[in-house]
C-alpha positions as CSV (number, residue, x, y, z in Angstrom):
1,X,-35.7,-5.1,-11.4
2,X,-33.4,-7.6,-12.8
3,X,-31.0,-4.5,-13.8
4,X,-30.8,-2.8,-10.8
5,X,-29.9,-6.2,-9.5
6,X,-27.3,-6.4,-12.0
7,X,-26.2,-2.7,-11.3
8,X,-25.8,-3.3,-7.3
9,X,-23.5,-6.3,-8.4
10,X,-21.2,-4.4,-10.3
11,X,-20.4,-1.2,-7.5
12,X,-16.2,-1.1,-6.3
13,X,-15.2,-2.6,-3.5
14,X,-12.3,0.4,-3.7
15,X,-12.3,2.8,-1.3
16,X,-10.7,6.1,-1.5
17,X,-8.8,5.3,1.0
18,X,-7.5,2.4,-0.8
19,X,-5.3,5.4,-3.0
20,X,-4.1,7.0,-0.1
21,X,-2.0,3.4,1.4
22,X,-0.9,3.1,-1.9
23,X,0.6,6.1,-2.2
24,X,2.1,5.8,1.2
25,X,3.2,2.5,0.2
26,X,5.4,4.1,-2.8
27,X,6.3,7.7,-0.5
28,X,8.2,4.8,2.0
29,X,9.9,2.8,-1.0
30,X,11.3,5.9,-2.3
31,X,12.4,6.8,0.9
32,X,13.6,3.3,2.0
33,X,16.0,3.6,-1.2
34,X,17.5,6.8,-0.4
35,X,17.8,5.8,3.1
36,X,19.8,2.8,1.8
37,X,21.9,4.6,-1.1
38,X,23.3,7.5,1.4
39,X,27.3,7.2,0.6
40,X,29.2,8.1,3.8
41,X,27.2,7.3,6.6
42,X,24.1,5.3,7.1
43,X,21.5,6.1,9.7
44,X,20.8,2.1,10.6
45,X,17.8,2.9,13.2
46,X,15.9,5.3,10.1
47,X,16.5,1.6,7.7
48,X,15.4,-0.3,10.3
49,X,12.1,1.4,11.0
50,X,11.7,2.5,7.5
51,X,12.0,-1.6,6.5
52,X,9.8,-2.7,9.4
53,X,7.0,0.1,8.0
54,X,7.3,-1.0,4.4
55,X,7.3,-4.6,5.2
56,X,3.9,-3.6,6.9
57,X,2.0,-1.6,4.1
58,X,3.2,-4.2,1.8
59,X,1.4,-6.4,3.7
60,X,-1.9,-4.4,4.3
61,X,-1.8,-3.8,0.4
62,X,-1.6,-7.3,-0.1
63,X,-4.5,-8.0,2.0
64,X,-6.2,-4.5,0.4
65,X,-5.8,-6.0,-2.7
66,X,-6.5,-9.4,-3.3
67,X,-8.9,-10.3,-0.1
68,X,-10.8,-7.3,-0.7
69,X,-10.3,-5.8,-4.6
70,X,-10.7,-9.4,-5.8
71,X,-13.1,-10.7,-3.7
């Protein structure tokens, strides 16, 4: 009894999920980079929106992370 106990203690708290806003998280960076290294003319509404949607998975991986991973 006393392993199973142990064995119920040890299960993830990560999701699958988890890798999906993660990868999402780095798909946006990537594209919040080119958005912002374009030479000759900048599309400031795709920045905007592309910063204001990184800004917001950053958060929700923060919160993934260390409220639920570390908890």
């Amino acid at each position: 009894m006393f392993l199973a106990e142990e064995a119920a203690k040890a299960t993830s708290n990560i999701n699958h999920f988890d890798w999906f806003m993660l990868a999402f998280t780095i798909l946006i960076g990537i594209g919040f980079v080119r958005l912002v290294m374009t030479k000759p003319k900048k599309n400031v509404f795709a920045i905007g929106f592309t910063a204001v949607s990184l800004a917001l998975f950053l958060y929700i991986d923060y919160i993934m992370i260390f409220k639920v991973w570390m908890a």
